[in-house]
N, CA, C and O atoms as CSV, one atom per row, in Angstrom:
chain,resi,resn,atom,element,x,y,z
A,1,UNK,N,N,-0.455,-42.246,-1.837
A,1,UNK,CA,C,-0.619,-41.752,-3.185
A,1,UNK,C,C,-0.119,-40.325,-3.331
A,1,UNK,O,O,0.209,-40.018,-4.477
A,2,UNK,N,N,0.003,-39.388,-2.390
A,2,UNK,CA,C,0.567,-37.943,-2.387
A,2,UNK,C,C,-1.185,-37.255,-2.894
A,2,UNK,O,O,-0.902,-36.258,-3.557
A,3,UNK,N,N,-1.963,-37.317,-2.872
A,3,UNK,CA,C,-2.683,-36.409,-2.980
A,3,UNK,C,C,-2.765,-35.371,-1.907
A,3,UNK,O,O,-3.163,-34.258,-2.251
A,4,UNK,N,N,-2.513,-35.530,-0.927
A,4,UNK,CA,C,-2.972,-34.364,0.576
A,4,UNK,C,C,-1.432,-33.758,0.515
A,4,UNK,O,O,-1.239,-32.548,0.633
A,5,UNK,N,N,-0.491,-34.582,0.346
A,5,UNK,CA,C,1.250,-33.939,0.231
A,5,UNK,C,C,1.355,-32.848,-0.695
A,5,UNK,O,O,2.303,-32.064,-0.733
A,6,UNK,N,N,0.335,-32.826,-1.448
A,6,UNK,CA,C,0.469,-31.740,-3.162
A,6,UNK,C,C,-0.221,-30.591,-2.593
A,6,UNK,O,O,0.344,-29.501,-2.675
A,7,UNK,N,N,-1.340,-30.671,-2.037
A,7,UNK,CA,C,-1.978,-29.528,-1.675
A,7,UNK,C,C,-1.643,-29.050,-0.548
A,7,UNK,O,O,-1.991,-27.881,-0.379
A,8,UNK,N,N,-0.887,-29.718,0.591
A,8,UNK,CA,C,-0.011,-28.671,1.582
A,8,UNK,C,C,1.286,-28.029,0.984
A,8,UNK,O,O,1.743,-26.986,1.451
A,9,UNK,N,N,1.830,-28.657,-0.012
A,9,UNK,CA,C,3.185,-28.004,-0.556
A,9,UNK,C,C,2.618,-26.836,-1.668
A,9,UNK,O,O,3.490,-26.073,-2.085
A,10,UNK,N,N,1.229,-26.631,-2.182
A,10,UNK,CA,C,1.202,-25.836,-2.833
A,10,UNK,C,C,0.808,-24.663,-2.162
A,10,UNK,O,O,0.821,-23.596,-2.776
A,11,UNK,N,N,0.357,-24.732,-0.634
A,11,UNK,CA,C,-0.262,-23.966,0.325
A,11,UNK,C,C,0.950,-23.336,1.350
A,11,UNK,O,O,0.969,-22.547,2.295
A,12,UNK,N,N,2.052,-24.233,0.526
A,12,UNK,CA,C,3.153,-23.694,1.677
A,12,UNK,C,C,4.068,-22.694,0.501
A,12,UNK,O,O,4.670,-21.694,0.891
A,13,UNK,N,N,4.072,-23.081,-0.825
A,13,UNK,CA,C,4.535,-22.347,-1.496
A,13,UNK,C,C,3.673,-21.060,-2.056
A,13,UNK,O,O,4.255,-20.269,-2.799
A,14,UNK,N,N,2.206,-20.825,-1.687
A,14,UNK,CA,C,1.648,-20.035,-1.889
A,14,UNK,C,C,2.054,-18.964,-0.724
A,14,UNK,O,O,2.302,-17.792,-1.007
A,15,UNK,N,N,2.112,-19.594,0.944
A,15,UNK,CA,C,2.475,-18.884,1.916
A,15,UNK,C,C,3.744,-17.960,1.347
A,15,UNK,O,O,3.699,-16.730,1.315
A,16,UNK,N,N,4.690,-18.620,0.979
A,16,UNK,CA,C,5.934,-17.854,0.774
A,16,UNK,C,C,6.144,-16.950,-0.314
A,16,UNK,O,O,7.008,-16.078,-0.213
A,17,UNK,N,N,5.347,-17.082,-1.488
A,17,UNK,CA,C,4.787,-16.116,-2.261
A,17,UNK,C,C,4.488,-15.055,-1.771
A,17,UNK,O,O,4.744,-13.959,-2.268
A,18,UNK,N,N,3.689,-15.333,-0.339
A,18,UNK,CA,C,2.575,-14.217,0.262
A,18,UNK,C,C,3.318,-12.971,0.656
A,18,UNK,O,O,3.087,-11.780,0.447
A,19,UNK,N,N,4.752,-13.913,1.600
A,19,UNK,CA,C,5.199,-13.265,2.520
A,19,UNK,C,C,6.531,-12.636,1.696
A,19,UNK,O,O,7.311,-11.752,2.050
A,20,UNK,N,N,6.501,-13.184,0.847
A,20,UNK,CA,C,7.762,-12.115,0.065
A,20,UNK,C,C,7.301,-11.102,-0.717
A,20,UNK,O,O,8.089,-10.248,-1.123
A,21,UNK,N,N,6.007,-11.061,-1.021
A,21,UNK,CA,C,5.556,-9.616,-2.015
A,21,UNK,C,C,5.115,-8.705,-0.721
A,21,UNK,O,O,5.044,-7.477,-0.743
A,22,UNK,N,N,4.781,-9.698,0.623
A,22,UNK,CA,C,5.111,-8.830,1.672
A,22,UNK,C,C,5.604,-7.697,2.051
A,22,UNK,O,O,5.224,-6.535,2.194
A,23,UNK,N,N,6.931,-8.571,2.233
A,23,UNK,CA,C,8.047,-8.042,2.473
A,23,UNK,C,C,8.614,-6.758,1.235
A,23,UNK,O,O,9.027,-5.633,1.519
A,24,UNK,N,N,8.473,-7.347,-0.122
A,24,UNK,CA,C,9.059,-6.620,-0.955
A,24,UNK,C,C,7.870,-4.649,-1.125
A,24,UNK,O,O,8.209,-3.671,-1.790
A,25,UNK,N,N,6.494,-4.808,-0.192
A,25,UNK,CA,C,5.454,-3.878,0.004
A,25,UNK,C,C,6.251,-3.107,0.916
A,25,UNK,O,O,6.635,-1.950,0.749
A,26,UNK,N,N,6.514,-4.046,2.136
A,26,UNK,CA,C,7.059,-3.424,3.332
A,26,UNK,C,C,8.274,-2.577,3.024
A,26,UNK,O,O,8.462,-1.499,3.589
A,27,UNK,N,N,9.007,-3.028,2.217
A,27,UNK,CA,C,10.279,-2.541,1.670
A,27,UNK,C,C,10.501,-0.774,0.815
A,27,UNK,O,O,11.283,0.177,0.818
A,28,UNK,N,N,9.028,-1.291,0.080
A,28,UNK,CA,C,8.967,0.063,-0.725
A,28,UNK,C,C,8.486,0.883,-0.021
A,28,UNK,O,O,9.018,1.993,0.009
A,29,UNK,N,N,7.435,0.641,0.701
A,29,UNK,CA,C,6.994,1.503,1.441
A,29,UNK,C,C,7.616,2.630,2.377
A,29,UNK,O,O,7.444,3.844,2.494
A,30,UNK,N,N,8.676,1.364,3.187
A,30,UNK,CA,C,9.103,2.034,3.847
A,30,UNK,C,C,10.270,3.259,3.134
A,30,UNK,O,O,10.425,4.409,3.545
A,31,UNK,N,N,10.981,2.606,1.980
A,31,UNK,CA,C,11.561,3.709,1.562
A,31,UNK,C,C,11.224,4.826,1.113
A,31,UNK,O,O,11.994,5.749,0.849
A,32,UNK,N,N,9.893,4.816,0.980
A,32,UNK,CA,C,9.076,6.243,0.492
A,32,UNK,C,C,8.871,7.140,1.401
A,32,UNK,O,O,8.838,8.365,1.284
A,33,UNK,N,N,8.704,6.337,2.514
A,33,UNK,CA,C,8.719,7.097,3.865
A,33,UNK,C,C,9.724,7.679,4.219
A,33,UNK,O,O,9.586,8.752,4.806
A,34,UNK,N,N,11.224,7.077,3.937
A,34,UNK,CA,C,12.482,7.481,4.460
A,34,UNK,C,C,13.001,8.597,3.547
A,34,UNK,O,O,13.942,9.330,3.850
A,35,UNK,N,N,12.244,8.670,2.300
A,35,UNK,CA,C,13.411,9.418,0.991
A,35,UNK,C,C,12.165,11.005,0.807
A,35,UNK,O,O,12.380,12.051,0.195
A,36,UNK,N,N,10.953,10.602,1.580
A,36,UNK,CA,C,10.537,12.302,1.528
A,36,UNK,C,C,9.872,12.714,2.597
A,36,UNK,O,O,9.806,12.002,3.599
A,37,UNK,N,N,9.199,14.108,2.516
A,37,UNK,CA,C,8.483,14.666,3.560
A,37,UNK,C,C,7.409,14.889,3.744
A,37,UNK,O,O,6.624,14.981,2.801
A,38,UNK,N,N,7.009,15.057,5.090
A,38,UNK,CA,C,5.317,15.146,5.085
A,38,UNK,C,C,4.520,14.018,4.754
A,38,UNK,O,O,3.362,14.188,4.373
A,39,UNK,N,N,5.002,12.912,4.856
A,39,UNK,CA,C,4.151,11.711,4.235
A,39,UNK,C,C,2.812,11.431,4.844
A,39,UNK,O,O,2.756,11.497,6.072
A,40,UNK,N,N,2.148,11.247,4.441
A,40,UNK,CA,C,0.098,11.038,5.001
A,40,UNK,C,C,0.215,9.992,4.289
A,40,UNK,O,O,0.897,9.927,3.266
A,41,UNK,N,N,-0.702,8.730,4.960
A,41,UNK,CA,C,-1.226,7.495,4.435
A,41,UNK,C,C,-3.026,7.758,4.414
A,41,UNK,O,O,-3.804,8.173,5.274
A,42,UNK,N,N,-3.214,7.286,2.967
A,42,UNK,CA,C,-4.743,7.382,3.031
A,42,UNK,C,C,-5.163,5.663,2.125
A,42,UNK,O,O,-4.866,5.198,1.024
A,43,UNK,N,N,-6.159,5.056,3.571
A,43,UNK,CA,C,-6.361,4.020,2.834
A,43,UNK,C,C,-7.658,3.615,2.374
A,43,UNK,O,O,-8.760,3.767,2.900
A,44,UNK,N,N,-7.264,2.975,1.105
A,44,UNK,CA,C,-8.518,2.477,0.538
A,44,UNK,C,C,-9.200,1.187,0.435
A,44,UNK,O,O,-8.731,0.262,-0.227
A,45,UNK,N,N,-10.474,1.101,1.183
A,45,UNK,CA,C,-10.787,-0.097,0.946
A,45,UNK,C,C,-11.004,-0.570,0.354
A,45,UNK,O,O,-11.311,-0.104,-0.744
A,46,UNK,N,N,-11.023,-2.434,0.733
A,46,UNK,CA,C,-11.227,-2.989,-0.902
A,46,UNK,C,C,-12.943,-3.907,-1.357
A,46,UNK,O,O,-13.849,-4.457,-0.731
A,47,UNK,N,N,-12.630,-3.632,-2.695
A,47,UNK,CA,C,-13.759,-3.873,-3.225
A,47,UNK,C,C,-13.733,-5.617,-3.648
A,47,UNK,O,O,-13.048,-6.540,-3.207
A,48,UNK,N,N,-14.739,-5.567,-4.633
A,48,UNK,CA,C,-15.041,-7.005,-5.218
A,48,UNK,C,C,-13.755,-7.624,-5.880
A,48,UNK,O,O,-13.207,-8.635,-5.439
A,49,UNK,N,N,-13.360,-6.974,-6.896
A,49,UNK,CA,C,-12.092,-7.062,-7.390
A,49,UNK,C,C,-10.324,-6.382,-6.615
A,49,UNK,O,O,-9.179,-6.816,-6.738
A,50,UNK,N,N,-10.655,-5.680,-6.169
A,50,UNK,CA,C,-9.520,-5.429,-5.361
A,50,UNK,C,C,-9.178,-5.753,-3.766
A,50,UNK,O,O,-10.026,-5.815,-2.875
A,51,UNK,N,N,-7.680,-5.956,-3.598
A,51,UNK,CA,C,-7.781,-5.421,-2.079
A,51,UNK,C,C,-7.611,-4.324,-1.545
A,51,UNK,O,O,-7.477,-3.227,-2.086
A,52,UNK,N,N,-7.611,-4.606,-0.422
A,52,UNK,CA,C,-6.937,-3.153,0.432
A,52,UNK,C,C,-5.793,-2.654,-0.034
A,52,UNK,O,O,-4.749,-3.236,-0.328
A,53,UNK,N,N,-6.172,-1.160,-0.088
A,53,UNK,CA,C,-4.579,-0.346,-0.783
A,53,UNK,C,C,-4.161,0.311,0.476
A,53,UNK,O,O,-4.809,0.395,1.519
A,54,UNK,N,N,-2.803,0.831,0.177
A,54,UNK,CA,C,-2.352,1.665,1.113
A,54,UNK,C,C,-1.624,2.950,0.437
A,54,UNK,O,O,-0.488,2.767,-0.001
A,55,UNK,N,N,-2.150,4.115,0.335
A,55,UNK,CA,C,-1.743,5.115,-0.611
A,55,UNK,C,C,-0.787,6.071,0.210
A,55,UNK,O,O,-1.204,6.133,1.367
A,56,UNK,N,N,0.346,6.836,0.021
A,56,UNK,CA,C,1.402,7.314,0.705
A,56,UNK,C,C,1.474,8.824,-0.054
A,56,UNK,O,O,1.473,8.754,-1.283
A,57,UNK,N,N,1.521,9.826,0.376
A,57,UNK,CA,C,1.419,10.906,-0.402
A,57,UNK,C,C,2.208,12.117,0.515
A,57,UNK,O,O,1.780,12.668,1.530
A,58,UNK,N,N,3.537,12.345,-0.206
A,58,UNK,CA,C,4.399,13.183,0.349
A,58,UNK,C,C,4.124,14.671,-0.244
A,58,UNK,O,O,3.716,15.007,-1.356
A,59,UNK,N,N,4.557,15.582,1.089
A,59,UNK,CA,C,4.199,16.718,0.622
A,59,UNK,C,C,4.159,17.908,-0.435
A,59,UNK,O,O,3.586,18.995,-0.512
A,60,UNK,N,N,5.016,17.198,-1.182
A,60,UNK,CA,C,5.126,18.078,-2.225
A,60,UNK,C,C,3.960,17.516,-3.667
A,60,UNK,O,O,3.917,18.018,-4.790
A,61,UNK,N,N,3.113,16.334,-3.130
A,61,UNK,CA,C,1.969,15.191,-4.014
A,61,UNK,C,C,2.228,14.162,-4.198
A,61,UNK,O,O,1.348,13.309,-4.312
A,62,UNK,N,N,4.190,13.731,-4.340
A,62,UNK,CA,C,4.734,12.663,-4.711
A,62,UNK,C,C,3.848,11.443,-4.133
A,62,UNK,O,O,3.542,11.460,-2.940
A,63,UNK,N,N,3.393,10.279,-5.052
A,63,UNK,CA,C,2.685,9.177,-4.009
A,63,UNK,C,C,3.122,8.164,-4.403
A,63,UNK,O,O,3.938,8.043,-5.317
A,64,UNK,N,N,2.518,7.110,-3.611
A,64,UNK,CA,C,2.465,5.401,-4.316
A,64,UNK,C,C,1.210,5.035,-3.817
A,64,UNK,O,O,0.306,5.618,-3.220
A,65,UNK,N,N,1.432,3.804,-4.268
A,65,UNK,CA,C,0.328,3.014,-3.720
A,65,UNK,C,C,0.573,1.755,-3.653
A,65,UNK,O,O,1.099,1.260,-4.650
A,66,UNK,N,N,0.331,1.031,-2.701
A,66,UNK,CA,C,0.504,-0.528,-2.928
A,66,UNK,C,C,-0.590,-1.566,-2.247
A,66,UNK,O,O,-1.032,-1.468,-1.102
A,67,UNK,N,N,-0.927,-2.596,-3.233
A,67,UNK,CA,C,-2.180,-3.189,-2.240
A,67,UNK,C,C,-1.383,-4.054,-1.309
A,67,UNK,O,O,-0.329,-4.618,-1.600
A,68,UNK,N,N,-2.061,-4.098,-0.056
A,68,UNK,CA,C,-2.175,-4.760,1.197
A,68,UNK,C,C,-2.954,-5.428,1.503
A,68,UNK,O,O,-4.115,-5.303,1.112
A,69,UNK,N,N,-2.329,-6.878,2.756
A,69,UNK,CA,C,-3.785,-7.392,2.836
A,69,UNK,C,C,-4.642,-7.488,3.616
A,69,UNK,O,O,-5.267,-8.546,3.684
A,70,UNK,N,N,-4.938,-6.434,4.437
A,70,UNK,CA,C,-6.223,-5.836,4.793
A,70,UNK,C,C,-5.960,-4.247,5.844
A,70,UNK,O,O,-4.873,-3.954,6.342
A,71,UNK,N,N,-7.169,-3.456,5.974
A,71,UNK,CA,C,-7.420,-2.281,6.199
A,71,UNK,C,C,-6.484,-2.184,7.772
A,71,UNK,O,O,-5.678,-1.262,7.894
A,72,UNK,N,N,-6.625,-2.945,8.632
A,72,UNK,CA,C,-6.507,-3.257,9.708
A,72,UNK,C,C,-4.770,-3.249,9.734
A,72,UNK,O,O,-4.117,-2.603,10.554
A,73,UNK,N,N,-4.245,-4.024,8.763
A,73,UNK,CA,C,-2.363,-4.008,8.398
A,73,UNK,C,C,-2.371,-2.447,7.712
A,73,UNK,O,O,-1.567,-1.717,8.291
A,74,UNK,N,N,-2.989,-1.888,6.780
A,74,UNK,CA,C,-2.230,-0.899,6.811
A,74,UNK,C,C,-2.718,0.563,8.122
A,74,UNK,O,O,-2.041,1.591,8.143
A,75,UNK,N,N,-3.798,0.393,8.975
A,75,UNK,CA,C,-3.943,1.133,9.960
A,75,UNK,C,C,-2.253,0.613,11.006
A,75,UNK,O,O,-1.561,1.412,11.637
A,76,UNK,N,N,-2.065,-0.503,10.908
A,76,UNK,CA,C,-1.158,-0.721,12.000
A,76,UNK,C,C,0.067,-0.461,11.164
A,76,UNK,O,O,1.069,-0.591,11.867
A,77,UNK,N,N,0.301,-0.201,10.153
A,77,UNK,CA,C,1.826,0.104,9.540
A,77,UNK,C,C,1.587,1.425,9.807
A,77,UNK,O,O,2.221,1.763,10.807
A,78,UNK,N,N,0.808,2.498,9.240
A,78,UNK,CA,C,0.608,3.973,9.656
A,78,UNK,C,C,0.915,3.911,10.946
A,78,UNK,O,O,2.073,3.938,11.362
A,79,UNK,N,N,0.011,3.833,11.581
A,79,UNK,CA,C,0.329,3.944,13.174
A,79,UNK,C,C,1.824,3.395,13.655
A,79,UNK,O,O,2.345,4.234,14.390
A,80,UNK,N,N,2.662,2.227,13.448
A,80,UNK,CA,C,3.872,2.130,13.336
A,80,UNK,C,C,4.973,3.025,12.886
A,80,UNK,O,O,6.107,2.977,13.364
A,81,UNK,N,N,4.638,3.755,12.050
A,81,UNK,CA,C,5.593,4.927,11.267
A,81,UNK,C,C,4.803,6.114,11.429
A,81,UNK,O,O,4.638,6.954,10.545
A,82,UNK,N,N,4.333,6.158,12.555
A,82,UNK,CA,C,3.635,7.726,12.728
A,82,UNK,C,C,3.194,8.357,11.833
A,82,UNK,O,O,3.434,9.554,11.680
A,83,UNK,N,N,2.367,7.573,10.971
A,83,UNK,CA,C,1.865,8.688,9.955
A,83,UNK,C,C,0.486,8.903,10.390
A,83,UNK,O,O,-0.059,8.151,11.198
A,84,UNK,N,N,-0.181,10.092,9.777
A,84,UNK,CA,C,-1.169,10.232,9.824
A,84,UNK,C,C,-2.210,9.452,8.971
A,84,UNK,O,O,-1.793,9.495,7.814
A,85,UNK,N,N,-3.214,8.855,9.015
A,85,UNK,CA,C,-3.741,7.903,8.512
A,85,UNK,C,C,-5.230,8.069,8.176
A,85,UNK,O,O,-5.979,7.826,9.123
A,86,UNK,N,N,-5.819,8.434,7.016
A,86,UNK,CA,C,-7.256,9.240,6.811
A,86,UNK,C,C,-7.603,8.126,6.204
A,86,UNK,O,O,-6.718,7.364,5.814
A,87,UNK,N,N,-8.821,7.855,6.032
A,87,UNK,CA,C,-10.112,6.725,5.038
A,87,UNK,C,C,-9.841,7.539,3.854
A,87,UNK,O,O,-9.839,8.746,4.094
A,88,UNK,N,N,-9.667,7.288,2.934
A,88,UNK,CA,C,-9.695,7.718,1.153
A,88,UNK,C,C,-10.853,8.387,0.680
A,88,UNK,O,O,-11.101,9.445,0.101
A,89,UNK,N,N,-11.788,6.927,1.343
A,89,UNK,CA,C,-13.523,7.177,1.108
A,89,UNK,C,C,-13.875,8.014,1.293
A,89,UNK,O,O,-14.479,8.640,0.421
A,90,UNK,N,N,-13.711,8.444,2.408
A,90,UNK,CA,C,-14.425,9.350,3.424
A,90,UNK,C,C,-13.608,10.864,3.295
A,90,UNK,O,O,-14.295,11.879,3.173
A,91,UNK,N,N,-12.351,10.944,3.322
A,91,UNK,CA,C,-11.610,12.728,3.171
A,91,UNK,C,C,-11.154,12.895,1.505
A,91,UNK,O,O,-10.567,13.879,1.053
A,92,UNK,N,N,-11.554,11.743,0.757
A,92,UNK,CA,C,-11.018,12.065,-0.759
A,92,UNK,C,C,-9.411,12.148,-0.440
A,92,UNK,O,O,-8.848,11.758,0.583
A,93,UNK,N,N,-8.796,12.795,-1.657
A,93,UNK,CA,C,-7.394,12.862,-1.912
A,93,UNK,C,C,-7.420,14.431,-2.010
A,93,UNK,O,O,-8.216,15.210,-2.534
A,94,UNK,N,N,-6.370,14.584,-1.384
A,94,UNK,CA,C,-5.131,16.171,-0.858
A,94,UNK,C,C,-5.236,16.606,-2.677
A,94,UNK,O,O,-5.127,15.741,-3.547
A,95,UNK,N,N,-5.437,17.913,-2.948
A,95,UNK,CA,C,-5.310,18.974,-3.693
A,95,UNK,C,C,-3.379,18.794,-4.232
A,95,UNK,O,O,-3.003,19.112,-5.360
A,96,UNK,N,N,-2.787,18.447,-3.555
A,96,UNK,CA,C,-1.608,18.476,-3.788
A,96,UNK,C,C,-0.985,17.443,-4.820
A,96,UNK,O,O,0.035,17.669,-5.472
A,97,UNK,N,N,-1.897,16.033,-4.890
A,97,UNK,CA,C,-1.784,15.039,-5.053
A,97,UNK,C,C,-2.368,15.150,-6.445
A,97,UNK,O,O,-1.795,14.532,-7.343
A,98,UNK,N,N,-3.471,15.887,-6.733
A,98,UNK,CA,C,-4.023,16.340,-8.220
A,98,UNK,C,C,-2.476,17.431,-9.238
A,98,UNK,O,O,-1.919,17.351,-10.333
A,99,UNK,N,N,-2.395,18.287,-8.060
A,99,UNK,CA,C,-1.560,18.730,-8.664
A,99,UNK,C,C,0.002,18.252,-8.902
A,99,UNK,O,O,0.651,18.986,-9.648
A,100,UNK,N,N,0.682,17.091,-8.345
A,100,UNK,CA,C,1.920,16.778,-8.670
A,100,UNK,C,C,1.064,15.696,-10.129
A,100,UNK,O,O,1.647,15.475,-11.190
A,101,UNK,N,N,0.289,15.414,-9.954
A,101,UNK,CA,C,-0.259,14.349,-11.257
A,101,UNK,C,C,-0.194,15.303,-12.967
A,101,UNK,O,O,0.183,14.993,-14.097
A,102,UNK,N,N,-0.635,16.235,-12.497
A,102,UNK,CA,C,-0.963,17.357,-13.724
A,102,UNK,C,C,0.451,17.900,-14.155
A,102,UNK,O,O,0.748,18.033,-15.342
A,103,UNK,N,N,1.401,18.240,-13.005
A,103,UNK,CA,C,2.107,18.609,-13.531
A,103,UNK,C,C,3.741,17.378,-14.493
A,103,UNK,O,O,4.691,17.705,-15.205
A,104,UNK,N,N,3.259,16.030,-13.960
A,104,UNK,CA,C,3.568,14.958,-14.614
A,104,UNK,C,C,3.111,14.809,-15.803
A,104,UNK,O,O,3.910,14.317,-16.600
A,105,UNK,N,N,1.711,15.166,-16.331
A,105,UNK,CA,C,1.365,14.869,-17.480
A,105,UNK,C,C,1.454,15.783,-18.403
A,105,UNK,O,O,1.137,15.806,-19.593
A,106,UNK,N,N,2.050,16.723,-17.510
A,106,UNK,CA,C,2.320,18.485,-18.486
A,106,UNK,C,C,3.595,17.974,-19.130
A,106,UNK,O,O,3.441,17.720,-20.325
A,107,UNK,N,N,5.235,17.681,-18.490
A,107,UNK,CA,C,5.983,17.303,-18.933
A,107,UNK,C,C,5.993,16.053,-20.009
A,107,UNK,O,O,6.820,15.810,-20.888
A,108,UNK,N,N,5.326,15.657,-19.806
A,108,UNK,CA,C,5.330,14.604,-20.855
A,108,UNK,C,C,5.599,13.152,-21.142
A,108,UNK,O,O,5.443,12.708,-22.280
């Protein structure tokens, strides 16, 4: 009848979903890493509604953020790209990071 055939093909097309917003995380990420300086990763864990983020914040405040899927992948991507890697929770966010925001919302 295909009932068990529908729900592995939707589990295999969910996989590949997974692994291409993956990839397309891995991608940005890494170019944020490559195009500035001083980069620090600070991650945030996730809650009821969210997942795990991985926040990137170059020295001059420039950041991103992208969710990940879990605390443990983005400790091992930091640690992979030598960044330094702080809990969010726990050290808050860099002074620098307030101020590239402010001065974004000054311009307009």
């Amino acid at each position: 009848m295909g009932w068990f055939s529908r729900k592995r093909d939707r589990a295999a097309t969910a996989a590949g979903r997974d692994a291409a917003v993956e990839a397309a995380t891995v991608a940005h990420l890494e170019d944020f890493i490559t195009t500035r300086r001083g980069v620090e990763a600070f991650i945030e864990q996730p809650t009821t509604m969210t997942r795990a983020t991985l926040l990137l914040i170059a020295s001059d405040g420039e950041w991103t953020r992208r969710s990940v899927g879990s605390v443990e992948w983005a400790r091992k991507f930091a640690s992979g790209h030598r960044l330094p890697a702080y809990d969010a929770g726990v050290v808050g966010y860099p002074q620098r990071m307030r101020d590239y925001n402010a001065r974004r919302r000054s311009r307009g």
